[in-house]
C-alpha positions in Angstrom: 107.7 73.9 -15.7 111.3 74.6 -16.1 112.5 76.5 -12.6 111.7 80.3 -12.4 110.6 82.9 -10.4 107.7 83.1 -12.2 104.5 81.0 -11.3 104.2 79.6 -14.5 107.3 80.6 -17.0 107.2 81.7 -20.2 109.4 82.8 -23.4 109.2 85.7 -25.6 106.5 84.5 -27.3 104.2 83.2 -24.5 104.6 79.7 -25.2 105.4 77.9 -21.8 108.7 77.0 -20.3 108.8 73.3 -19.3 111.0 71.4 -17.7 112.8 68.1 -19.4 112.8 66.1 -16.0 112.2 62.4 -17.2 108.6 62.0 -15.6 110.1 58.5 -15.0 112.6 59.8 -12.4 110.1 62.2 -10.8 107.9 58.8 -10.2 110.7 56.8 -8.9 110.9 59.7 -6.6 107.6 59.7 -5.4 108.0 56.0 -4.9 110.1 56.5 -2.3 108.0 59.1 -0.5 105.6 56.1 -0.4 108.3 53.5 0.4 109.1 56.2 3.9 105.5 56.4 4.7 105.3 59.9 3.8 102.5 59.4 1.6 99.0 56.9 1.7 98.8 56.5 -2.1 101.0 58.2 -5.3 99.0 59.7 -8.9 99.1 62.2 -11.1 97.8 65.3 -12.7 97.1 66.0 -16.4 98.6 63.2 -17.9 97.7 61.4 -21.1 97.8 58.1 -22.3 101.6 58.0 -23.5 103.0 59.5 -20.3 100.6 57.0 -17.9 102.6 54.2 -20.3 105.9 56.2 -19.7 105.2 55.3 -15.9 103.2 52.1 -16.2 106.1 50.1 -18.4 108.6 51.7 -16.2 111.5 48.7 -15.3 110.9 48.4 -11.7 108.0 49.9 -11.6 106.7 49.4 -7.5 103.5 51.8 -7.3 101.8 52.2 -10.4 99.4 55.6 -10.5 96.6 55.4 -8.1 94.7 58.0 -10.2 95.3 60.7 -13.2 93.1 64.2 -12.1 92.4 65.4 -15.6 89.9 68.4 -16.5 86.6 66.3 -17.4 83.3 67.2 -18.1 80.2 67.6 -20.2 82.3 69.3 -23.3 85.5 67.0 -22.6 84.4 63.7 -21.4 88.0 62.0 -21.9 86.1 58.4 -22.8 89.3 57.6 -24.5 91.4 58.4 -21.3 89.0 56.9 -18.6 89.0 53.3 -20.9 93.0 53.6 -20.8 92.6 54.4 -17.0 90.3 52.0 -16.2 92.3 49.1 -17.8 95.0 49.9 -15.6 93.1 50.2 -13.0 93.9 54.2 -12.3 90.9 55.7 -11.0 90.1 58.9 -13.2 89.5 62.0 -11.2 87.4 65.0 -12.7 88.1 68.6 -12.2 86.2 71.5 -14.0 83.7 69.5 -13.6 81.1 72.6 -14.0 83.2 73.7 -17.1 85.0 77.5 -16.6 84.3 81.0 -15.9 85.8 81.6 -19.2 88.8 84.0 -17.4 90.9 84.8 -20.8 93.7 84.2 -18.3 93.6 80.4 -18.2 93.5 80.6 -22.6 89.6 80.5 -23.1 88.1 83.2 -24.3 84.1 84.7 -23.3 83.0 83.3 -26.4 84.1 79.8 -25.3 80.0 78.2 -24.7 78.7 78.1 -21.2 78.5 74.4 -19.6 75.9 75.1 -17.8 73.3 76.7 -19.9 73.5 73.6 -22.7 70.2 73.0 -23.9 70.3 69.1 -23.6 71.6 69.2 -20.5 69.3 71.9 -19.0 66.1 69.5 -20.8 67.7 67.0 -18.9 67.8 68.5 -15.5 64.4 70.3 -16.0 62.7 66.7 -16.6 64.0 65.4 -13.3 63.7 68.4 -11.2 67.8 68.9 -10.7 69.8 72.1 -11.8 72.2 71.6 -14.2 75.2 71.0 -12.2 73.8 68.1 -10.7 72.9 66.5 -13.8 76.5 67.6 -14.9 78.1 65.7 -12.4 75.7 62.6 -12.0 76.4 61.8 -15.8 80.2 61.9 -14.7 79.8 59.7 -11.4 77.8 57.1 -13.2 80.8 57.3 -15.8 82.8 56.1 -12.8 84.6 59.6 -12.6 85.5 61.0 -9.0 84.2 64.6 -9.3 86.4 67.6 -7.5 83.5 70.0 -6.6 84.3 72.9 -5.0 81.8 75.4 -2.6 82.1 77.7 -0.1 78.0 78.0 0.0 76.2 75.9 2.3 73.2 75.5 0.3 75.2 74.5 -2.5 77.7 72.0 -0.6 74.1 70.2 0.1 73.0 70.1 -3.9 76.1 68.8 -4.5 75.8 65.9 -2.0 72.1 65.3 -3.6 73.8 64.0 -7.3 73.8 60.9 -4.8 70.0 60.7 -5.0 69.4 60.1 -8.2 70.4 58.3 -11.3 69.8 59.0 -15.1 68.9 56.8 -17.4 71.0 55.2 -20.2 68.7 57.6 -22.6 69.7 60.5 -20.6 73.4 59.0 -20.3 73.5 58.5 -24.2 72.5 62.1 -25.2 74.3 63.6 -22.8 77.6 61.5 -24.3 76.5 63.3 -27.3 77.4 66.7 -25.6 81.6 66.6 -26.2 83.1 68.7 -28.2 87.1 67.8 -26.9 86.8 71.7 -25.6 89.1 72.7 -22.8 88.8 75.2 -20.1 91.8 75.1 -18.7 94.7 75.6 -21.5 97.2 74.8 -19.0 96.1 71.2 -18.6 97.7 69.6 -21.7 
């Protein structure tokens, strides 16, 4: 975003305020964060296929991406992305992974459906005796995704360490494929 004293700028019509910083110069940057030891490992946030290429065919080019964190999940499953990714050997990592709590804030609306109550994915989870999250979050680890899952509930840090315990089938893999609709949660992440 184009410097402000706003958290996230905007015009006069809402639309928002970015910055034209050449994404390549901002990696060369980071680069030498790595080259000082400041940093393990470099990646990126929200980026699609063209700006990973931006960095990627960069002359010089001494890091490439170590991953891209992209919103992902049942209604978004970014197959198009993760085959890009994993070409290139960027590891994909998943956030939302649960879908939204629909706050109009973040540009989707209480109308926008409920991950979590999808009917296939519910049958899913019901025929292996998992919730719904679980199942939502196996079918994205066996996809190869890293999921970012967030919990400040005990009980519910330990389901989310038991999508380790089981696998779904390639049945249960295929129709839940079948579940994307290219819907975002988070309007932000463009």
């Amino acid at each position: 975003f184009q410097p402000s004293e706003d958290l996230v700028p905007v015009d006069e019509n809402g639309k928002y305020l970015y910055n034209n910083t050449d994404l390549r110069d901002t990696w060369e940057a980071m680069e030498r964060c790595k080259d000082a030891g400041l940093v393990k490992s470099i990646g990126v946030s929200n980026f699609n296929r063209r700006q990973l290429e931006l960095i990627l065919q960069k002359p010089g080019l001494k890091y490439k991406p170590v991953c891209n964190q992209v919103e992902c999940h049942l209604y978004l499953n970014q197959s198009k992305l993760l085959g890009f990714c994993r070409s290139n050997d960027v590891v994909l990592v998943g956030y939302s992974v649960l879908g939204s709590s629909r706050d109009e804030s973040w540009g989707i609306g209480n109308d926008a459906p409920v991950l979590l109550e999808d009917p296939v994915l519910n049958a899913v989870a019901h025929k292996l005796g998992r919730t719904p999250a679980q199942v939502a979050m196996r079918y994205l680890l066996q996809r190869g995704i890293v999921v970012l899952a967030k919990s400040f509930t005990p009980a519910r840090i330990r389901q989310n360490l038991q999508v380790l315990d089981f696998q779904l089938s390639e049945e249960d893999m295929d129709s839940l494929h079948q579940r994307n609709r290219d819907l975002r949660y988070d309007s932000m992440a463009m």
